[in-house]
C-alpha positions in Angstrom: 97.3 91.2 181.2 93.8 90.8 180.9 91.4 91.6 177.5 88.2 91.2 177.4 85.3 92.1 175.9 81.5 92.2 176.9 78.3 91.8 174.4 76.8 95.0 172.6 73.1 95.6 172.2 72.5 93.6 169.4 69.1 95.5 169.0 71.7 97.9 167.1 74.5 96.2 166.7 75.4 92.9 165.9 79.6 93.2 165.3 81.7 91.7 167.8 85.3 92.8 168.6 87.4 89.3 169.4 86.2 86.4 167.0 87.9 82.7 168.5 91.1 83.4 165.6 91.9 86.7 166.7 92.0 85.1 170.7 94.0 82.3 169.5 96.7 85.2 168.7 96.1 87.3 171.3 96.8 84.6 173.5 100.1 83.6 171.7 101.1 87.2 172.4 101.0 86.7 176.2 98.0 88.0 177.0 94.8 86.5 178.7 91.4 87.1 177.3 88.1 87.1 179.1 84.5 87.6 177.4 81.3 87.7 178.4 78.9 84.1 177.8 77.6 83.6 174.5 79.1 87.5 173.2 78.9 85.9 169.3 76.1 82.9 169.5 74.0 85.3 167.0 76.6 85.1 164.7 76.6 81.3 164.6 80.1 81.7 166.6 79.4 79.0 170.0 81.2 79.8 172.9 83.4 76.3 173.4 85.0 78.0 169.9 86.4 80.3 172.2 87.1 78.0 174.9 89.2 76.0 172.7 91.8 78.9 171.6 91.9 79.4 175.6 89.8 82.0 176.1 87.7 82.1 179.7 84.2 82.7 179.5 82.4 84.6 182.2 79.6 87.3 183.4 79.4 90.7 181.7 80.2 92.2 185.5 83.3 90.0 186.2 84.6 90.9 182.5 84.2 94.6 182.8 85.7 94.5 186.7 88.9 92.2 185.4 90.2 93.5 182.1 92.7 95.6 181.8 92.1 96.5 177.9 88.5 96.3 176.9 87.5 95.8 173.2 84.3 96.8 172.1 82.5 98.2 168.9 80.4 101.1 170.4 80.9 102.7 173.8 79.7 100.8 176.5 76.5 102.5 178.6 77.1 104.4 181.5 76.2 101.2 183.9 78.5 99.6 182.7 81.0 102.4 182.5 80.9 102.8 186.5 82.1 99.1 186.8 85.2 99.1 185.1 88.2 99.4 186.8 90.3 102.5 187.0 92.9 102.8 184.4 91.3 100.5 182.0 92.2 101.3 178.5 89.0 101.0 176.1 89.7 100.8 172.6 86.8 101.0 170.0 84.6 102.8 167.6 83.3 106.1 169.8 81.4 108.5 167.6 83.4 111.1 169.8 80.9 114.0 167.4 77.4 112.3 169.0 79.2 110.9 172.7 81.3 114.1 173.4 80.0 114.8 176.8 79.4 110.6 177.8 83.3 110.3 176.7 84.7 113.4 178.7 82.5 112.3 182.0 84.9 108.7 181.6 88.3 109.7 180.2 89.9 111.0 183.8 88.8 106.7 185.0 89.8 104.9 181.7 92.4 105.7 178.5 89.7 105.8 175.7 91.2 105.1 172.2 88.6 105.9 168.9 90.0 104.3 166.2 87.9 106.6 163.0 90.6 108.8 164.7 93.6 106.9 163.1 96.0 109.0 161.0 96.3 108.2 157.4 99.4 106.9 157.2 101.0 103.5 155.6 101.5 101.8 159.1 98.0 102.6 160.2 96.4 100.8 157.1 96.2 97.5 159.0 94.3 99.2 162.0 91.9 101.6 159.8 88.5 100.0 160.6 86.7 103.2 158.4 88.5 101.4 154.9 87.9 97.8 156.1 84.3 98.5 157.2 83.4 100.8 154.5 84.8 98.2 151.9 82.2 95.9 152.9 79.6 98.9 153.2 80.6 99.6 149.2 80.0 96.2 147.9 76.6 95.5 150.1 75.2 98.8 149.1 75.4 97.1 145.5 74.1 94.4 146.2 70.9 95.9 148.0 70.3 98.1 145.8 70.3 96.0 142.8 67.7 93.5 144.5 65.4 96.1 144.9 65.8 97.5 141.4 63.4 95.7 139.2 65.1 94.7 136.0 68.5 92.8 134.9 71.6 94.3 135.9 74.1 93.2 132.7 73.3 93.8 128.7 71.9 90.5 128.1 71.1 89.6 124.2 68.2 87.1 123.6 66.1 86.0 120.2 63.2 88.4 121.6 65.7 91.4 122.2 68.4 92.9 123.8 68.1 94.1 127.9 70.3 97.4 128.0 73.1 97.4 130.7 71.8 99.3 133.9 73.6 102.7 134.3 75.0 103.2 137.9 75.7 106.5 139.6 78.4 106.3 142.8 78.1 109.6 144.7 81.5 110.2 146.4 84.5 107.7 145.6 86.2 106.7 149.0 87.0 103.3 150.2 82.8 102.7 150.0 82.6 104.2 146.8 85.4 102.5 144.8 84.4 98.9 145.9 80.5 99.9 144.9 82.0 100.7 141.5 84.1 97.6 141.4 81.0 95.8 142.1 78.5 97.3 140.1 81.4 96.6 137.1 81.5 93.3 137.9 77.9 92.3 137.8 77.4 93.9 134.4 76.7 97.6 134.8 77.8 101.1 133.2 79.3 102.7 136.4 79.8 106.7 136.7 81.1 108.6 139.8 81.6 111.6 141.1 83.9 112.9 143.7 84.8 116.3 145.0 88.7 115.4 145.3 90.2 115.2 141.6 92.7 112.3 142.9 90.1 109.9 143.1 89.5 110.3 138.9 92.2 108.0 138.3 91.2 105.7 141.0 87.6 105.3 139.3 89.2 105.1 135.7 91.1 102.3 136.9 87.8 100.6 138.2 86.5 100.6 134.6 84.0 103.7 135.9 83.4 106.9 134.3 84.4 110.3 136.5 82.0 113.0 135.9 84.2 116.0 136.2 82.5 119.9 137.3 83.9 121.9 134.4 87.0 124.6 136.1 87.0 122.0 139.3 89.3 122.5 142.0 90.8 119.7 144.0 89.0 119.7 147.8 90.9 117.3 149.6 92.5 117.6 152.9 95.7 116.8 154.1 94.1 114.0 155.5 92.7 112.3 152.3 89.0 113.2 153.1 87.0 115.6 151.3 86.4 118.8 152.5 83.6 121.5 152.0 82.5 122.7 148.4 82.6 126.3 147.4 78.7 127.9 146.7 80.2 128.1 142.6 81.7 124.0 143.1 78.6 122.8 143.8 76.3 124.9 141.7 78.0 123.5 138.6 78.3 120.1 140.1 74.4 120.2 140.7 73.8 120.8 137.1 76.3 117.9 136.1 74.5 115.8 138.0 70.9 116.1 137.2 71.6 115.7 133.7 73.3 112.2 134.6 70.5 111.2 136.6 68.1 111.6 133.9 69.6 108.4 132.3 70.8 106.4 135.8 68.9 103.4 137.4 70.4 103.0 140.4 72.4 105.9 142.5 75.1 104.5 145.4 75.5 107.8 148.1 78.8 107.2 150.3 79.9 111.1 150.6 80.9 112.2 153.9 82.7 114.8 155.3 84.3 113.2 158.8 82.5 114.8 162.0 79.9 117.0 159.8 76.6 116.4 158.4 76.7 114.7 154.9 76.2 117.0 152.1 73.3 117.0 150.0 74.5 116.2 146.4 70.6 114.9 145.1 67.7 117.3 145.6 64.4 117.5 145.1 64.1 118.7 141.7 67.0 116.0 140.6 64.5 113.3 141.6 61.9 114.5 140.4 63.7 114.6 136.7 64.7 110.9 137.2 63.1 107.8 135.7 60.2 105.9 137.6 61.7 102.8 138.5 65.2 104.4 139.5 66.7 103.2 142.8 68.6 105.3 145.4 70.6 104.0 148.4 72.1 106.5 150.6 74.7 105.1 153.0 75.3 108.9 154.4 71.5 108.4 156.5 73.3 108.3 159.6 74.6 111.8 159.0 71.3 113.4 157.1 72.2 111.2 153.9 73.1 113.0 150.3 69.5 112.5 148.8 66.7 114.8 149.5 63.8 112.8 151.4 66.4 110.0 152.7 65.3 108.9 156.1 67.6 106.7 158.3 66.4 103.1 157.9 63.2 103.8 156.4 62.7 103.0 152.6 60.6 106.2 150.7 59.0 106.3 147.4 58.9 109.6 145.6 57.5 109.8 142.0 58.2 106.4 141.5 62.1 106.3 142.9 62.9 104.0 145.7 64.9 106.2 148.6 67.2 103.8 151.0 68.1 105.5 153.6 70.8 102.9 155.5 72.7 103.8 159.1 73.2 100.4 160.1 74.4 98.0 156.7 77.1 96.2 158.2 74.6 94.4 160.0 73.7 92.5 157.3 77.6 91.1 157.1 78.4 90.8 160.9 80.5 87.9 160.3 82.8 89.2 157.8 82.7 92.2 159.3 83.4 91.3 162.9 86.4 89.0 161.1 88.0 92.6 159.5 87.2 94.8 162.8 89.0 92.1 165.4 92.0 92.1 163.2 92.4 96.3 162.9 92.0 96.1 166.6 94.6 93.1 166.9 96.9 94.9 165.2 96.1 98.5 166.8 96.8 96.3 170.8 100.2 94.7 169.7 101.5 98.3 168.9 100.2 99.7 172.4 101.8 97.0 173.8 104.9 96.6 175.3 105.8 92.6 174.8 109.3 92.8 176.7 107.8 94.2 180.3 104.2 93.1 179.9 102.5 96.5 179.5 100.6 98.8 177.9 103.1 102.0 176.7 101.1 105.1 175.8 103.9 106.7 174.0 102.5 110.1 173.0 105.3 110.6 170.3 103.6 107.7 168.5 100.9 109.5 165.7 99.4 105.9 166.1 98.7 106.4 169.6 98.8 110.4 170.1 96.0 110.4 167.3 93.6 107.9 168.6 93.2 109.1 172.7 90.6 111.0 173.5 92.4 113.6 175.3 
């Protein structure tokens, strides 16, 4: 059984789905894995790293006719679509909200599997590519936004004077959320959060952040995990939380998201406008409208002396690590498609795994 994998557009995306130690198991697993030439030379990965765990190297067109399971990141462009073989099995990251109509044109030729559609349950953890990319999302967010922030992060004492401790706002406490709040903590900062599902309180508390909580709060979580809409009253109180806050933050982290909807808007206008010149504000909702009034998808705005980041596309900046964490949720995702004793793929539909994930 043949896997392979063909090069995205690295205009947009610079991830790749098989690094050379994921192959190396692959291989040991029985299958046989095919990429296309030079699929990871941007990211300092050479392809005789590949040739020696075993992999065979060849054109995108040879890859796409050949493989039998086809790994990718995004979904692959209609050209290339029309050459793979029927009943391939694509598994990847699909956007099924934005590629509805491009997925249902391809799903009678190939079994497409979207992994943001994973349940939440304990033996999915090691496939969930949303935690182990939106870890990495979290802590870079910090990172960013403190290099564009123009003072010293930690309370620093000197013989001319003390440098107060930056104060940190994390809008929405998710996998993204907590690890920007562990790594604000960590390089000195006050860190406060807010969240609309009361669960994640403790979760924050136990990060050494502080949980603003909307006074008579109810807990909007799904049965999912993820948070759900706000009531008009919810968020009218939360709004007024929150632009108290922001008169004394520096720097705000936005990671709220509602799966398949656009991202609320938490920061508006007049919240800005009440904040300190200076202040920074990174938004990793952009993709989805972002939580910060004038946020703009990749595009950094000033307003009244605040620096917007709008970000869509921030695990580019870690393509290594994060290619590393994706190729292992999709290891891990194949081995329980597969069926090791008769060499095949099983779709078992009484699997939530499996049942969850196809585009049906």
């Amino acid at each position: 059984m043949i896997i392979g994998s063909i090069s995205e557009n690295k205009m947009i995306e610079k991830r790749v789905s098989i690094t050379p130690e994921i192959a190396k198991k692959y291989i040991s697993n029985g299958f046989q894995i095919k990429i296309e030439k030079g699929i990871a030379e941007h990211l300092g990965i050479l392809d005789d790293e590949f040739v020696k765990e075993g992999c065979v190297l060849d054109t995108k067109e040879n890859v796409l006719r050949e493989s039998d399971l086809l790994l990718q990141m995004n979904l692959p462009s209609d050209e290339n679509l029309n050459i793979v073989k029927k009943k391939n099995i694509l598994v990847g990251s699909f956007n099924l909200s934005n590629n509805e109509e491009k997925i249902n044109k391809y799903k009678d030729k190939v079994s497409i599997f979207s992994l943001e559609l994973l349940p939440r349950i304990t033996r999915a953890q090691s496939m969930d590519i949303l935690s182990s990319q939106a870890n990495l999302a979290g802590y870079k967010a910090v990172i960013d936004s403190f290099s564009l922030f123009k003072k010293a992060i930690p309370m620093m004492m000197t013989a001319a004077g003390t440098i107060p401790a930056a104060k940190v706002l994390v809008v929405g406490a998710g996998v993204a959320g907590l690890q920007a709040i562990a790594t604000a903590k960590r390089m000195g900062a006050i860190v406060f959060a807010t969240d609309v599902r009361l669960a994640s309180k403790e979760q924050v508390e136990s990060l050494g952040g502080k949980f603003l909580v909307v006074e008579g709060s109810e807990n909007l979580e799904t049965e999912g995990g993820y948070a759900k809409e706000a009531s008009e009253d919810f968020k009218k109180k939360q709004e007024d939380l929150i632009l108290e806050t922001l008169k004394k933050i520096d720097v705000v982290i936005c990671t709220a998201l509602i799966p398949g909807k656009k991202a609320p808007k938490i920061i508006n206008e007049n919240m800005i406008n009440n904040m300190q010149p200076g202040s920074v504000i990174y938004d990793l909702a952009a993709s989805q409208g972002g939580n910060a009034a004038f946020t703009k998808a990749d595009e950094i705005v000033e307003k009244n002396g605040i620096t917007i980041v709008g970000e869509s596309v921030i695990l580019n900046k870690l393509p290594v690590s994060a290619s590393n964490l994706y190729a292992k949720n999709l290891f891990n995702f194949v081995l329980n498609l597969y069926d090791k004793k008769n060499n095949k793929i099983n779709i078992n539909m009484e699997d939530e795994i499996i049942s969850k994930t196809l585009v049906k």
